[in-house]
C-alpha positions as CSV (number, residue, x, y, z in Angstrom):
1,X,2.7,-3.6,20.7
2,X,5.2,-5.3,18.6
3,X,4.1,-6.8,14.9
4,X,6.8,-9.5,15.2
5,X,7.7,-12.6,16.7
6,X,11.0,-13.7,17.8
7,X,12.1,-15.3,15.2
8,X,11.3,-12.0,12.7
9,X,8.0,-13.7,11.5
10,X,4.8,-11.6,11.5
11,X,1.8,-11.8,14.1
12,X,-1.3,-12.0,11.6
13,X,-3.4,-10.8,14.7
14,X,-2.0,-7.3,15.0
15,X,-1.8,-6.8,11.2
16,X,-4.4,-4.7,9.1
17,X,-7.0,-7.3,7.6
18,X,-5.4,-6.0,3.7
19,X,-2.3,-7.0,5.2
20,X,-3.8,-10.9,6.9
21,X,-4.6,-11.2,3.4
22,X,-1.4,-10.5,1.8
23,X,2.4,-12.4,0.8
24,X,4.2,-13.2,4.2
25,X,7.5,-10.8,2.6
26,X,4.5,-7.7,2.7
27,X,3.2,-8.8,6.3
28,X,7.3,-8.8,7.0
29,X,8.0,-5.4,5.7
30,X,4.7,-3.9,7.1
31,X,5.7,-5.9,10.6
32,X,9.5,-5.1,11.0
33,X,9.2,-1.3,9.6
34,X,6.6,-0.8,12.2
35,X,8.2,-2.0,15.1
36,X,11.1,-0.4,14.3
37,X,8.9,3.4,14.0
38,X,7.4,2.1,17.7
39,X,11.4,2.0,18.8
40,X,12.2,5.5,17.3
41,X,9.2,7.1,17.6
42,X,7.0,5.3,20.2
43,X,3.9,3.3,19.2
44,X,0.9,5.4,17.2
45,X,0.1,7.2,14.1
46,X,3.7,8.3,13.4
47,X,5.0,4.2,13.5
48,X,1.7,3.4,11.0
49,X,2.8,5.9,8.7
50,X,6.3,4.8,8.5
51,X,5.2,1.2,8.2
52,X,3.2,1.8,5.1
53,X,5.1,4.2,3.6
54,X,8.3,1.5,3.5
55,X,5.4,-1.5,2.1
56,X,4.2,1.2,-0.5
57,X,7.6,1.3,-1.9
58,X,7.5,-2.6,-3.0
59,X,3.6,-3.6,-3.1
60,X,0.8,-1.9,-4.3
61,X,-3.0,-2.2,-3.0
62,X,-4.9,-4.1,-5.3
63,X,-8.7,-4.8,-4.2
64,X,-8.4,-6.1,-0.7
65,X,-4.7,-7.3,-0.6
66,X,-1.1,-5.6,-1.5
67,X,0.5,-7.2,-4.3
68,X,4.7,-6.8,-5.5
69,X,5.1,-4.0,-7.7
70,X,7.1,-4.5,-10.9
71,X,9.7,-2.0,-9.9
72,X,10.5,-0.5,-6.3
73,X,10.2,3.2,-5.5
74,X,7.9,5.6,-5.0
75,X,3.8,5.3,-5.9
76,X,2.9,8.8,-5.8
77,X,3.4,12.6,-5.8
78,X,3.5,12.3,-2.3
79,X,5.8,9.9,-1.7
80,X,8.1,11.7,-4.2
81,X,8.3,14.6,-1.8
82,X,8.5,12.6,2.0
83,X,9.9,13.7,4.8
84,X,7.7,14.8,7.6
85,X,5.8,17.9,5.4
86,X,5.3,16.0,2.7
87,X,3.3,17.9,-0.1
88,X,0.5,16.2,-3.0
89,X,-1.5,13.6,-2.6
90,X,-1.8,10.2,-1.8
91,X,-2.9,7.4,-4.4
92,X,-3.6,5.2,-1.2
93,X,-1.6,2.2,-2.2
94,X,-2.4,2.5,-6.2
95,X,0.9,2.7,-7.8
96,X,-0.2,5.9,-9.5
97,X,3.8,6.0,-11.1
98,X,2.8,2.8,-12.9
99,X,2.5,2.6,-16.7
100,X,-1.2,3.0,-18.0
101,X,-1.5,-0.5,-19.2
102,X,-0.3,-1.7,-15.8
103,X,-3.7,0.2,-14.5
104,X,-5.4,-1.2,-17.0
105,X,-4.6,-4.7,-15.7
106,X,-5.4,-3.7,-12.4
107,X,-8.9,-2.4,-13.7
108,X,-9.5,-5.2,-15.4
109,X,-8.8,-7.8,-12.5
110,X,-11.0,-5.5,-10.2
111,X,-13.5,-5.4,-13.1
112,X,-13.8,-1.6,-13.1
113,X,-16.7,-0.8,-15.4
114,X,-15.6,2.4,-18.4
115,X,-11.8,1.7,-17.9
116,X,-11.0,1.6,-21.7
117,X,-11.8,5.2,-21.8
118,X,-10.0,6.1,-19.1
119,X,-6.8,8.1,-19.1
120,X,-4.1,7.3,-16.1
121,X,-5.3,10.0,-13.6
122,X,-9.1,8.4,-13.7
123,X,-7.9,5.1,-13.8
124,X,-5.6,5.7,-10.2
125,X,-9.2,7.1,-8.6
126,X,-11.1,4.1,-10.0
127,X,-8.7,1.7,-8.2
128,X,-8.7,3.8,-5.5
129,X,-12.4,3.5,-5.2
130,X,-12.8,-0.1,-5.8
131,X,-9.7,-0.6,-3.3
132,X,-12.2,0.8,-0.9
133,X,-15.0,-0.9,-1.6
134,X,-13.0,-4.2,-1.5
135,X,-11.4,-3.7,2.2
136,X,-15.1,-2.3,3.8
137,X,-16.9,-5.9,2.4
């Protein structure tokens, strides 16, 4: 089922509720990327995978909406690798590549308890966790 209208905008009712939640440029991207996967590759898991991994590269999943990234690219050791065997793990929407005071922020907004004695690696599974938390409430 395609995730836009005629006119290129969005259809809140077939998004992810992180994604109702979000900018209307990361509903876009999630939206167009997806119905363009659904073209190539028919509608399914393979279309949901493409359309996240092209809003990963811009937005990052903070609590129970994405947010703009400072820069573009990759958020993770799996994303570094792609292609259809990609190898490592997922940060599920963290920005994992992000600067350690940039997790801090996060941290802090999501009011994760311990974070100032944290390194990076235990910071990106503490947002990861409280990303979780956030979307099941």
């Amino acid at each position: 089922m395609p995730k836009t209208t005629k006119k290129g905008q969005a259809k809140k009712s077939e998004l992810p509720r992180t994604l109702q939640k979000s900018s209307a440029k990361a509903q876009r991207t999630f939206a167009k990327a997806h119905d363009s996967a659904a073209e190539e590759y028919g509608e399914g898991e393979r279309a949901h995978r493409v359309a996240y991994s092209a809003l990963k590269h811009s937005y990052e999943k903070v609590g129970d909406h994405w947010e703009k990234k400072d820069h573009k690219g990759p958020s993770d050791e799996r994303s570094h690798s792609g292609g259809p065997n990609a190898r490592g793990a997922t940060a599920e929407g963290v920005d994992a590549e992000a600067t350690k005071k940039h997790l801090m922020d996060v941290a802090r907004r999501l009011d994760i308890r311990g974070r100032s004695t944290m390194n990076k690696g235990e910071l990106v599974d503490a947002i990861q966790k409280a990303n979780r938390r956030a979307s099941r409430s």
